[in-house]
BAKOL-338308 format. One record per residue (C-alpha): residue in one letter; x, y, z. Coordinates in Angstrom, 3 decimals, always signed. Layout:
BEGIN
<gunu residu="A" u="X" v="Y" w="Z"/>
...
REM end
This chain:
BEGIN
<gunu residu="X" u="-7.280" v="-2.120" w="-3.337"/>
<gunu residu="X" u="-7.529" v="+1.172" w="-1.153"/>
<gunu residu="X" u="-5.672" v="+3.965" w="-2.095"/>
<gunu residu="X" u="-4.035" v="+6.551" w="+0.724"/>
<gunu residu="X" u="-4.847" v="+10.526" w="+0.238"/>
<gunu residu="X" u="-2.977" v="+12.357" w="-2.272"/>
<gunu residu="X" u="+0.432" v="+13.188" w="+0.024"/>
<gunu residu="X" u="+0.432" v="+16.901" w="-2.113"/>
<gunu residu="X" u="-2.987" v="+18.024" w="-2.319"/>
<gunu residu="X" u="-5.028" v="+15.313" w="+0.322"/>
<gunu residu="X" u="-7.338" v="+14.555" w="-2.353"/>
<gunu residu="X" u="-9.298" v="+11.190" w="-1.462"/>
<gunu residu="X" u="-8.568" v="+9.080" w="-4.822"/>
<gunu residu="X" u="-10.915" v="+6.209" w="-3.734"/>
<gunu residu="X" u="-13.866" v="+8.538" w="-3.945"/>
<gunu residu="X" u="-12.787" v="+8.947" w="-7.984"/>
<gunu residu="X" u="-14.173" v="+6.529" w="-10.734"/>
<gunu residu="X" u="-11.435" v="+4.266" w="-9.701"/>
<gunu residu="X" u="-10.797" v="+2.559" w="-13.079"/>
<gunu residu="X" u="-10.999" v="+5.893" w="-15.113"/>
<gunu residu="X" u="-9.729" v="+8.808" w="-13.435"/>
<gunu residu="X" u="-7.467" v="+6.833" w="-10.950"/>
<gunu residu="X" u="-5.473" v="+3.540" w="-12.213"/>
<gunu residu="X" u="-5.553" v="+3.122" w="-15.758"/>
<gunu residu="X" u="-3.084" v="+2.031" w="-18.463"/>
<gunu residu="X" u="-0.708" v="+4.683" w="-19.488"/>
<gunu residu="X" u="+0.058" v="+3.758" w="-22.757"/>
<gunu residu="X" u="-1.928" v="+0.601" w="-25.049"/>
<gunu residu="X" u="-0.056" v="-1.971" w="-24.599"/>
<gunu residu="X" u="-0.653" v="-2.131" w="-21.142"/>
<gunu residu="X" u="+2.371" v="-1.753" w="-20.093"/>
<gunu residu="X" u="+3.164" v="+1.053" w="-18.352"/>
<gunu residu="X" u="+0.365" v="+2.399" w="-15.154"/>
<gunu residu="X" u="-0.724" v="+5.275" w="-14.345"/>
<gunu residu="X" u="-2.345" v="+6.307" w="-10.921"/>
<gunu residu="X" u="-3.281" v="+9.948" w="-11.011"/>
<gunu residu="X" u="-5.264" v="+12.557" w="-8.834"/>
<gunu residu="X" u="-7.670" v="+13.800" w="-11.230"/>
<gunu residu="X" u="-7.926" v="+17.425" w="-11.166"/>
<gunu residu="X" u="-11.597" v="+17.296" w="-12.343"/>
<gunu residu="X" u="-12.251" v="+15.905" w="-8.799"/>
<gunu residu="X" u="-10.633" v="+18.801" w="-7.038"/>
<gunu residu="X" u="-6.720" v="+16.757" w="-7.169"/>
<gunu residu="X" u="-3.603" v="+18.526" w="-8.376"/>
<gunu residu="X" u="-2.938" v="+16.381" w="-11.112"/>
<gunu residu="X" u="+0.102" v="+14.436" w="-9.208"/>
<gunu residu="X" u="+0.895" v="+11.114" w="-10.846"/>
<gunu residu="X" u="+2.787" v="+7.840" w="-9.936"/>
<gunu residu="X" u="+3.652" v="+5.181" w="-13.181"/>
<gunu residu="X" u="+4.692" v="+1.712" w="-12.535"/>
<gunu residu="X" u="+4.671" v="-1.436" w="-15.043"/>
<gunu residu="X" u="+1.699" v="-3.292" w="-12.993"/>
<gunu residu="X" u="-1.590" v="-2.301" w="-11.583"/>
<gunu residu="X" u="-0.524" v="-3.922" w="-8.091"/>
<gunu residu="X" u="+2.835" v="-1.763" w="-8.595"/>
<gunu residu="X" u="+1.501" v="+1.382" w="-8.948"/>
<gunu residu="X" u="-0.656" v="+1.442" w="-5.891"/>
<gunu residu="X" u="+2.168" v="+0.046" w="-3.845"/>
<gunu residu="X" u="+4.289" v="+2.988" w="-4.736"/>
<gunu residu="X" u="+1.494" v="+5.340" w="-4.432"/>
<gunu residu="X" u="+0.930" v="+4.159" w="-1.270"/>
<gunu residu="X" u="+4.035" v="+4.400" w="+0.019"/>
<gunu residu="X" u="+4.317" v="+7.766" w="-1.246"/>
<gunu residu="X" u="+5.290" v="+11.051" w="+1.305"/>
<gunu residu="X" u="+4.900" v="+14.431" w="+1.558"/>
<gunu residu="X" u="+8.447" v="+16.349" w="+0.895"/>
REM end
């Protein structure tokens, strides 16, 4: 699944290790997700949580700019 720019900083999350730095599980059971833009990657760090991987994107993607 694609993810759209970082609305805050425009940071291009597909181009992070997707399954690392992007969309991973928040806590160990799994059920809480994270998708974040990675400031190692030049994001700011801005983070969306949702209890599904399909979730998370789907608000992330949905996301705007304030």
């Amino acid at each position: 699944m694609k993810l759209k720019p970082c609305p805050f900083c425009g940071n291009d999350l597909n181009q992070q290790d997707f399954w690392h730095e992007t969309v991973y599980p928040y806590n160990r059971q799994k059920t809480i997700w994270s998708v974040n833009c990675a400031e190692e990657v030049g994001g700011c760090s801005a983070q969306m949580f949702a209890d599904t991987v399909e979730e998370v994107i789907n608000k992330w993607n949905k996301r705007q700019r304030s």
